[in-house]
MIGUVEX-942011 format. One record per residue (C-alpha): chain; z, x, y; residue in one letter. Coordinates in Angstrom, 2 decimals, decimal comma. Last residue first. Example, Ala and Ser with C-alpha at 12.3 -4.5 7.8 and 13.67 -1.06 7.14 Angstrom:
<r drenza="A" Z="7,14" X="13,67" Y="-1,06" figu="S"/>
<r drenza="A" Z="7,80" X="12,30" Y="-4,50" figu="A"/>
This chain:
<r drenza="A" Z="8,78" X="-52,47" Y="17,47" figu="X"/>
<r drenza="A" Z="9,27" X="-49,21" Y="17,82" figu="X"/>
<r drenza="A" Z="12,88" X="-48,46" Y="18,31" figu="X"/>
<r drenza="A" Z="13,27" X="-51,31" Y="15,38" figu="X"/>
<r drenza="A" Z="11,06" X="-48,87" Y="12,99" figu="X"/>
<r drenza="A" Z="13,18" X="-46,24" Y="14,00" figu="X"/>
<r drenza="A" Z="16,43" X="-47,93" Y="13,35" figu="X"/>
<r drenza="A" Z="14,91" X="-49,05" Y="9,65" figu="X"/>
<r drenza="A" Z="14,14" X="-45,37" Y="8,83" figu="X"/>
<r drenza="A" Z="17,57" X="-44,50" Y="9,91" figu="X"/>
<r drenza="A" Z="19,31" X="-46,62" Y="7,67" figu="X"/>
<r drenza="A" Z="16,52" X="-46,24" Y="4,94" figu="X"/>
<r drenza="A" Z="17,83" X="-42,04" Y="5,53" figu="X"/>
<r drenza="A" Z="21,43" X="-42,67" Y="5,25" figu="X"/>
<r drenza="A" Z="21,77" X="-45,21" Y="2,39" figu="X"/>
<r drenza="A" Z="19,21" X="-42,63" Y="0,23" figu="X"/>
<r drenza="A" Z="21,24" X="-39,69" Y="0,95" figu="X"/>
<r drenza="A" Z="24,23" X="-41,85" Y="0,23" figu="X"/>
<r drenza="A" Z="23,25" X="-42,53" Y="-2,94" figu="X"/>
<r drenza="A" Z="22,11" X="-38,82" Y="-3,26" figu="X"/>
<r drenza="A" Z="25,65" X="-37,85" Y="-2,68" figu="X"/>
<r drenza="A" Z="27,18" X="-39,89" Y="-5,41" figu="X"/>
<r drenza="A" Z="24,60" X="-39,25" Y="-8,38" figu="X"/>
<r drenza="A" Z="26,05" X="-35,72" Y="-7,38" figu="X"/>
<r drenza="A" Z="23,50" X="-33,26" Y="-5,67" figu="X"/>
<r drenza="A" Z="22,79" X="-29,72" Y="-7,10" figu="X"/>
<r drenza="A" Z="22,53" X="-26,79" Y="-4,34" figu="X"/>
<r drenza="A" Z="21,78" X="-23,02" Y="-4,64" figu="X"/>
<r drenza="A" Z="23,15" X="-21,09" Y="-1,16" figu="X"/>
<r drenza="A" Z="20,20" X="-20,84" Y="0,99" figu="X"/>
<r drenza="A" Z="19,15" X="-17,31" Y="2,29" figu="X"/>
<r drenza="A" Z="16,44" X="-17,53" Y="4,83" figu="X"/>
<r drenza="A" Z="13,10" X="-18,51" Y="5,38" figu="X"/>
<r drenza="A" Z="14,55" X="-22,16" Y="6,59" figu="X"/>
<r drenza="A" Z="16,55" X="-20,20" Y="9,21" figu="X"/>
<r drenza="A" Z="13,69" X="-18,00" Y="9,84" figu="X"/>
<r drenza="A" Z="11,89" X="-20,56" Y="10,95" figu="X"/>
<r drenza="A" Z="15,02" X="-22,12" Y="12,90" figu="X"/>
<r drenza="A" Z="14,82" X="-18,58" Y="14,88" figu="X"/>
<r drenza="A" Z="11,21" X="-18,80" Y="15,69" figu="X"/>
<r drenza="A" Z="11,31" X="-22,40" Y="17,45" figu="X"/>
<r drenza="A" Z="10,55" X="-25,58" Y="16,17" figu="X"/>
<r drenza="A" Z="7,52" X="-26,69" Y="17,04" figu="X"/>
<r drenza="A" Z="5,62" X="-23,55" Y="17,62" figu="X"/>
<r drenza="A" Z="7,25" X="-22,14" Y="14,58" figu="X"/>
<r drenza="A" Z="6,13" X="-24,96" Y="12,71" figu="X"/>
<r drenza="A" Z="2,43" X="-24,76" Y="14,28" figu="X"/>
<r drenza="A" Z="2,63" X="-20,99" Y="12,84" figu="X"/>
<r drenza="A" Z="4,20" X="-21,34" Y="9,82" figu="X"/>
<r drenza="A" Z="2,02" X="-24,57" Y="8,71" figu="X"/>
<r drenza="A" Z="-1,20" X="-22,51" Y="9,42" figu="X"/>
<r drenza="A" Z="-0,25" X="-20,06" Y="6,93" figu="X"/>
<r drenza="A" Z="1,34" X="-22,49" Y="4,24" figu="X"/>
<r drenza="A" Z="-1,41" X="-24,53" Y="3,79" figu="X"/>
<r drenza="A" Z="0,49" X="-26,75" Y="1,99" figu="X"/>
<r drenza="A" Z="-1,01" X="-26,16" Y="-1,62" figu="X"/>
<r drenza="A" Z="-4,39" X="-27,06" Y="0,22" figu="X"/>
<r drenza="A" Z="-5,74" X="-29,77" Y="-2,01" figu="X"/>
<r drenza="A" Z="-2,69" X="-31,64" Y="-1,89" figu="X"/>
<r drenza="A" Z="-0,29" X="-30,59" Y="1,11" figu="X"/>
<r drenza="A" Z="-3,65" X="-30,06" Y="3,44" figu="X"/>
<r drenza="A" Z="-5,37" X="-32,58" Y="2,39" figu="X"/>
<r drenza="A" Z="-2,82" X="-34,88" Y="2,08" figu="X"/>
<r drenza="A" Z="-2,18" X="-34,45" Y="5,78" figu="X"/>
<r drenza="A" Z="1,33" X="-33,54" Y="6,70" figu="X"/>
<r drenza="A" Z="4,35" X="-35,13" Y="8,63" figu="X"/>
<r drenza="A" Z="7,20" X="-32,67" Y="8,80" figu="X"/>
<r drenza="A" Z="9,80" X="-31,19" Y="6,16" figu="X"/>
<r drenza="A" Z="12,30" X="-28,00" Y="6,51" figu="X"/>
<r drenza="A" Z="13,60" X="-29,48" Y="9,57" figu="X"/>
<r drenza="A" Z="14,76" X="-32,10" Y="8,14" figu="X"/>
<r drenza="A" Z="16,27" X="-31,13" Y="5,46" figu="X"/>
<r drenza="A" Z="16,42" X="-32,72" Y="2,71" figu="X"/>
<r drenza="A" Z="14,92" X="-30,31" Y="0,00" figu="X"/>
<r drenza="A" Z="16,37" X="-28,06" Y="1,37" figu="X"/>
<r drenza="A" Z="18,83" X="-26,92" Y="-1,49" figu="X"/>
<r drenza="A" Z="15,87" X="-27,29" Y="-3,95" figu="X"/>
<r drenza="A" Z="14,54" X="-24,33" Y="-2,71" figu="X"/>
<r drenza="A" Z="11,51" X="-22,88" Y="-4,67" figu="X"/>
<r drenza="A" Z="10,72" X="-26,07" Y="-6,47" figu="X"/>
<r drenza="A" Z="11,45" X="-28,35" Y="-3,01" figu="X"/>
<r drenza="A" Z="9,00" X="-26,22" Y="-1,22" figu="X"/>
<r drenza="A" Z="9,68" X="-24,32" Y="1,74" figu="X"/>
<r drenza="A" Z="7,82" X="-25,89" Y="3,94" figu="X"/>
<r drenza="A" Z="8,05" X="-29,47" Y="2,87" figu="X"/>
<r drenza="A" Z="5,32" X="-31,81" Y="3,40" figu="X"/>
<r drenza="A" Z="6,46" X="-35,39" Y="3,89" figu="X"/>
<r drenza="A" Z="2,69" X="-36,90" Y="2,71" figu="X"/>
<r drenza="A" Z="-0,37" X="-38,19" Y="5,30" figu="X"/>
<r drenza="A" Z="-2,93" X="-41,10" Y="4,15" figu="X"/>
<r drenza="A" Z="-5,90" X="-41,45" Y="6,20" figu="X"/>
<r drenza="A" Z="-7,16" X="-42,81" Y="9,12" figu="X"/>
<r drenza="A" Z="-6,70" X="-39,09" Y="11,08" figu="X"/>
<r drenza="A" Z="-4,65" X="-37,10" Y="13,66" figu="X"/>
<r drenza="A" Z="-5,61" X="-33,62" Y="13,10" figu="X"/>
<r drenza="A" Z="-3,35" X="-30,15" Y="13,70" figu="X"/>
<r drenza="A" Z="-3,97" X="-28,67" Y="10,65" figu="X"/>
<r drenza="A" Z="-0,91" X="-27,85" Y="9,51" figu="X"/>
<r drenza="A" Z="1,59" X="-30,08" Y="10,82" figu="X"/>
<r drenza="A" Z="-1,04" X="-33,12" Y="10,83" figu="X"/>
<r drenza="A" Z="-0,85" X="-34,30" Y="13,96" figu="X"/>
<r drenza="A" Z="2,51" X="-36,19" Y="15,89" figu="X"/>
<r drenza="A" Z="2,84" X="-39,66" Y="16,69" figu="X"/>
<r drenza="A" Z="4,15" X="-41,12" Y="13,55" figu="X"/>
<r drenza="A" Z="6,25" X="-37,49" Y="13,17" figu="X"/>
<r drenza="A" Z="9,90" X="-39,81" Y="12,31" figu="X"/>
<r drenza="A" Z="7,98" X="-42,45" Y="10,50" figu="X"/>
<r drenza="A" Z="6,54" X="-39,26" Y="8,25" figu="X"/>
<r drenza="A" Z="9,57" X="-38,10" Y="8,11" figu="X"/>
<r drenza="A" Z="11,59" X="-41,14" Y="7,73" figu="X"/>
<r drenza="A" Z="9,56" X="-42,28" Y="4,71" figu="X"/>
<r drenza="A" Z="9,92" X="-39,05" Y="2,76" figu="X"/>
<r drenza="A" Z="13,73" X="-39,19" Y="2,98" figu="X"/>
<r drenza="A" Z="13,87" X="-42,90" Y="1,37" figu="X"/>
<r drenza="A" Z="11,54" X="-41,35" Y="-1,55" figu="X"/>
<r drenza="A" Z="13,62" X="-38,29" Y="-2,02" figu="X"/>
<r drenza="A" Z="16,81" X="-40,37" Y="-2,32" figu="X"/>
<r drenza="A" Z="14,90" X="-42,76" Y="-4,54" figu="X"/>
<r drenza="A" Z="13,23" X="-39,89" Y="-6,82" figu="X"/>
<r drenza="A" Z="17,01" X="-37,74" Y="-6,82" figu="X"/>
<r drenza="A" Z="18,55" X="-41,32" Y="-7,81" figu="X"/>
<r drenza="A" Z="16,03" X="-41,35" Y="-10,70" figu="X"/>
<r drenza="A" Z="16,76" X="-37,71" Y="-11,65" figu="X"/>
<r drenza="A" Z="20,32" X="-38,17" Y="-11,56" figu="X"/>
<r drenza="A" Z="19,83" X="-40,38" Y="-14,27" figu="X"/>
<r drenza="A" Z="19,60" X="-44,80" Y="-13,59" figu="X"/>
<r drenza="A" Z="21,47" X="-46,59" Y="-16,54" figu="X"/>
<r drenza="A" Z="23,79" X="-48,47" Y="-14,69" figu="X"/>
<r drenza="A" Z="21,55" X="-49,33" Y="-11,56" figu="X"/>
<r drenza="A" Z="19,16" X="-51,44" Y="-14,56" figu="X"/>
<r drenza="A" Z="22,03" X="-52,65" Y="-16,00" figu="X"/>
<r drenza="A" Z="23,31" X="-53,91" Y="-12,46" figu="X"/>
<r drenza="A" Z="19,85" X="-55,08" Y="-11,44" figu="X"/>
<r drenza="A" Z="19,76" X="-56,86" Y="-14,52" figu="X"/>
<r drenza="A" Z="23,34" X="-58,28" Y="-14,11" figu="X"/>
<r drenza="A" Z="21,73" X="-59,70" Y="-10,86" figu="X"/>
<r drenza="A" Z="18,87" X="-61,20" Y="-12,29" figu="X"/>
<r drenza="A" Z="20,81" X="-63,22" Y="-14,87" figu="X"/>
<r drenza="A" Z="22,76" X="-64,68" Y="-12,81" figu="X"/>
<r drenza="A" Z="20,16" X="-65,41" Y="-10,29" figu="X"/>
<r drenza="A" Z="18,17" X="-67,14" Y="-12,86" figu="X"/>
<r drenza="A" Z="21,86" X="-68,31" Y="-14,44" figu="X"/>
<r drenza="A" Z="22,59" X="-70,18" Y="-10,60" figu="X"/>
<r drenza="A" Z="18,81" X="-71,55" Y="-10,65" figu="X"/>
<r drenza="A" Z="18,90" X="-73,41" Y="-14,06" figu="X"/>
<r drenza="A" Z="22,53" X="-75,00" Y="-12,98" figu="X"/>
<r drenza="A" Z="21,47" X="-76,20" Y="-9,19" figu="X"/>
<r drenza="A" Z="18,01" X="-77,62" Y="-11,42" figu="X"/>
<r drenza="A" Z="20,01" X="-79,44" Y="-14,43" figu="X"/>
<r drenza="A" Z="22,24" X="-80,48" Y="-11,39" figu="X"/>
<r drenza="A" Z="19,37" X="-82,16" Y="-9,51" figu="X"/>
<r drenza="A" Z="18,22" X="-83,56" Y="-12,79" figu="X"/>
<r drenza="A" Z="21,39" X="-84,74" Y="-14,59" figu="X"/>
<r drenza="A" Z="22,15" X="-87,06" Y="-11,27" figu="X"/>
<r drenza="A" Z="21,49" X="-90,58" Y="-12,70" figu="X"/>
<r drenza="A" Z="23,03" X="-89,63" Y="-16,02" figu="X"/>
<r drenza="A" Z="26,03" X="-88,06" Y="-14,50" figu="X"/>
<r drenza="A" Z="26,69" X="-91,74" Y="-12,74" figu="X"/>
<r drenza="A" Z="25,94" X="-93,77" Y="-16,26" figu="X"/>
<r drenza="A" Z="28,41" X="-90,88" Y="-17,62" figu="X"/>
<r drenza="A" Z="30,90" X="-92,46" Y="-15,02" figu="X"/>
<r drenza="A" Z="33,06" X="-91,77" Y="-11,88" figu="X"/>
<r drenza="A" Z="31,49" X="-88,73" Y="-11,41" figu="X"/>
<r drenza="A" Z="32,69" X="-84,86" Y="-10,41" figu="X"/>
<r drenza="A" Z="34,77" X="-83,97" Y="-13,27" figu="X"/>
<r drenza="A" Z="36,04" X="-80,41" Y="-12,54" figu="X"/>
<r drenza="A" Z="39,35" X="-80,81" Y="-14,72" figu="X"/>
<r drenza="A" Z="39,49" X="-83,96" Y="-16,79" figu="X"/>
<r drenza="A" Z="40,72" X="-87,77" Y="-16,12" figu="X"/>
<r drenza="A" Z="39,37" X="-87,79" Y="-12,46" figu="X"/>
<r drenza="A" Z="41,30" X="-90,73" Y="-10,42" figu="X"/>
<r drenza="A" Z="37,72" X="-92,82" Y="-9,01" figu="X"/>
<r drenza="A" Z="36,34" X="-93,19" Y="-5,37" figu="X"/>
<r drenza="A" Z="32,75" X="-94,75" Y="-5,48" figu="X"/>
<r drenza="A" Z="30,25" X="-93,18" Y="-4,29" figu="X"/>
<r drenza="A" Z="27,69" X="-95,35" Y="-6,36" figu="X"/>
<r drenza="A" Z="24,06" X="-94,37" Y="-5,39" figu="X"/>
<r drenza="A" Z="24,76" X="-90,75" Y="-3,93" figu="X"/>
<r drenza="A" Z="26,07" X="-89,84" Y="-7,63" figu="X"/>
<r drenza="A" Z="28,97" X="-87,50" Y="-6,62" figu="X"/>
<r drenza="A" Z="31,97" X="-89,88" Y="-7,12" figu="X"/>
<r drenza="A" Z="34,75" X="-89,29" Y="-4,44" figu="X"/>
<r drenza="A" Z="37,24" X="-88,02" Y="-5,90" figu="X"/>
<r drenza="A" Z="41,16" X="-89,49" Y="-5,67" figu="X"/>
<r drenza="A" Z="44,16" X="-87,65" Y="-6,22" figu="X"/>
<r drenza="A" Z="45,52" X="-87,43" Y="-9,72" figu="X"/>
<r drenza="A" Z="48,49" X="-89,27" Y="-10,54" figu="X"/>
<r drenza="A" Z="51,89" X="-87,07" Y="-10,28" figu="X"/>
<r drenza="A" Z="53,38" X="-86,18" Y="-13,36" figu="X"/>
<r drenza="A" Z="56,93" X="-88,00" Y="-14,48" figu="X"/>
<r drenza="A" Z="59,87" X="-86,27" Y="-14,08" figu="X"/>
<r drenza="A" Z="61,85" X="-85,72" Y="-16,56" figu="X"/>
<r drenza="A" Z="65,80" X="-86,99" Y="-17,00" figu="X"/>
């Protein structure tokens, strides 16, 4: 004795015209017709072309996050870090030099990031500087020492002077390096908004 199969449950046909309700003979059919899927080719011709644009864009991005080196996360990390300091000191002058101009100021590091990579994100190691002074000036190291210290007190200073054990970040860590600091860069641009 078998069973016979149950019949299909009604769909409603999707051409806005007919809507008629028709028994679907094949998985996913959504008209009643191929008159019906001929009168609505063009809106899903354009649902279709869009869904393998974003598709496609999205297993670009994923290639594109796929082959990234250590030394392109280290650039984005580094990049998200640079924008909080200098969002972080808005208010504050030039670290060295002590102006507030119109033009463009860097994340100047005091110790630089070639002759201690292990602060490179540290904030207190890295405050709002004139190009100027970072560029053309190589830091000017003197007067950043002394507004620094002023700033941040003598024993932090010689903190950053210090000993600092040798550091190499994971693709991992500078991931989250980068999550942590456009976090906090988008906080402080909500605080002052």
């Amino acid at each position: 004795m078998s069973i016979a199969p149950k019949p299909p449950r009604l769909k409603k046909c999707k051409n806005p015209a007919c809507g008629v309700s028709f028994p679907p003979h094949r998985l996913g059919q959504a008209v009643c017709s191929p008159v019906c899927g001929l009168a609505i080719k063009d809106v899903n011709q354009e649902k279709a072309r869009k869904a393998i644009a974003d598709l496609g864009r999205r297993e670009i991005r994923a290639a594109r996050e796929r082959i990234k080196t250590r030394s392109d996360h280290t650039k984005e990390a580094q990049a998200a870090f640079n924008e909080w300091v200098r969002l972080r000191d808005a208010v504050l002058p030039c670290i060295s030099c002590g102006r507030h101009h119109q033009g463009k100021y860097d994340a100047g590091h005091y110790r630089t990031v070639g002759s201690n990579p292990a602060l490179r994100f540290e904030p207190l190691n890295c405050h709002k500087q004139c190009v100027p002074c970072n560029q053309h000036k190589s830091g000017d190291i003197v007067n950043y020492r002394i507004n620094l210290v002023q700033r941040i007190s003598a024993e932090k200073v010689a903190w950053i002077e210090g000993p600092h054990e040798p550091r190499r970040y994971t693709i991992e860590e500078l991931k989250a390096i980068k999550a942590e600091y456009r976090a906090k860069t988008r906080e402080l641009k909500r605080a002052q908004a």
